[in-house]
N, C-alpha and C positions, 0 to 999 in steps of 0.2 A: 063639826067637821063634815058632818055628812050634807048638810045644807051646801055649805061651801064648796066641794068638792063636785055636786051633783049640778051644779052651773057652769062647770068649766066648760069654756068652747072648744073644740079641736084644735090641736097645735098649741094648745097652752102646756107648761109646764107648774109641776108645783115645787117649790124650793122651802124646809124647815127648818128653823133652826129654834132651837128649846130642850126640853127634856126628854128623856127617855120616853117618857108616858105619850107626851104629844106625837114624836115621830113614829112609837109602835099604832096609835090613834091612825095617824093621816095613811102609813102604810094597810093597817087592816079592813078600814073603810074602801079606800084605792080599790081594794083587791075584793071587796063588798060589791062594788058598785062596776067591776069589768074596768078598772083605767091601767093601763098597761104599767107595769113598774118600772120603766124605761123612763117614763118623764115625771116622777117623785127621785127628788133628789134631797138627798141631807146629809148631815157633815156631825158626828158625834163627837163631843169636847171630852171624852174620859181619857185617863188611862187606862191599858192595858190591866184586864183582869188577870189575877196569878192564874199561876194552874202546877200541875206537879211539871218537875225538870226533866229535860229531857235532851237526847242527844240529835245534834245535827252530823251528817257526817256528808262535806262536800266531795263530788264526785269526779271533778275535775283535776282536782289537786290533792287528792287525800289526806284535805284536813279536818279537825273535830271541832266540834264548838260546843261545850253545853249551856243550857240555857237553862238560868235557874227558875225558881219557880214565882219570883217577881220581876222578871226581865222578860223585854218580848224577844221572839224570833228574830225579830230586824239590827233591836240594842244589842242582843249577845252578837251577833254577826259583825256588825259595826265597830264593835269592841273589841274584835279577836282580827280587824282591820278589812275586813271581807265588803266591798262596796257591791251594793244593792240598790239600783234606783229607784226611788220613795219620792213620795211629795205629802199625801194628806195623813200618812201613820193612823188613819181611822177604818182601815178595809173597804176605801169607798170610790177610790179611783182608780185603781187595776193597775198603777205606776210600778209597782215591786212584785208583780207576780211572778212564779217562778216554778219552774217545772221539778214535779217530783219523783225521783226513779224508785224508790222505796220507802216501806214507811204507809201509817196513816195518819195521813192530818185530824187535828180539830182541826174546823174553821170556824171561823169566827168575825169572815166579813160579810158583806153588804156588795159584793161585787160580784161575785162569782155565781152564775146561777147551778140549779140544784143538780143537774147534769152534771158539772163540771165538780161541783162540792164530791157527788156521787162516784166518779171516777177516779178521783185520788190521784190525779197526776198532775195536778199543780196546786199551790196554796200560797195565802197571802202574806208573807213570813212579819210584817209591821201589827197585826192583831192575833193570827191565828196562831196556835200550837200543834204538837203530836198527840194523840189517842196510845199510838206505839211506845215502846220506851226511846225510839231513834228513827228516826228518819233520813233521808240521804235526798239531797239536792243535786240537779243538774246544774252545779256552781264549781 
């Protein structure tokens, strides 16, 4: 990986797609070697890891959703009929971000940088969860 990486020309991108182990590899080399994580791009084929349940509570409409603790943020949303625009459900395209009034996320993508993860005012509701027992959405 490090060979590889350490040839890139400017204005290249790197694109992975494999296991876990390779894309945490190409990301921590990347970030070894100074290449911006802007142009490492990857696309993770899992599901959704459980986590404990927890309450969504939308703000717009005061309504509740909970989400168990093998459903993501997006499926319980979707289920209780609450549209959310999504596309990659892997935390990697910033399609379903959403702003949060209260509450503190897990997160749990690949999109959001650490400012933003740190701030606690939006989360990615197709991978991430709550830390809190509830959270409340600008939804």
């Amino acid at each position: 990986v490090q060979q590889l990486l350490s040839t890139l020309t400017p204005g290249t991108h790197v694109y992975i797609c494999g296991p876990d182990t390779l894309i945490d590899a190409v990301k921590n080399e990347a970030a070894a070697l100074g290449i911006p994580a802007g142009i490492i791009h990857y696309e993770e084929f899992a599901a959704p890891k459980p986590g404990k349940p927890f309450l969504v509570n939308l703000a717009k409409t005061d309504k509740q959703v909970v989400v168990d603790s093998e459903s993501s943020m997006l499926e319980a949303l979707e289920a209780a009929g609450v549209e959310v625009a999504n596309m990659c459900r892997g935390g990697v395209c910033g399609q379903c971000v959403t702003k949060v009034t209260d509450g503190i996320p897990e997160h749990r993508d690949d999109f959001l940088s650490a400012d933003e993860k740190n701030s606690n005012q939006c989360v990615m509701p197709c991978v991430s969860r709550a830390v809190s027992d509830s959270l409340t959405l600008d939804l």
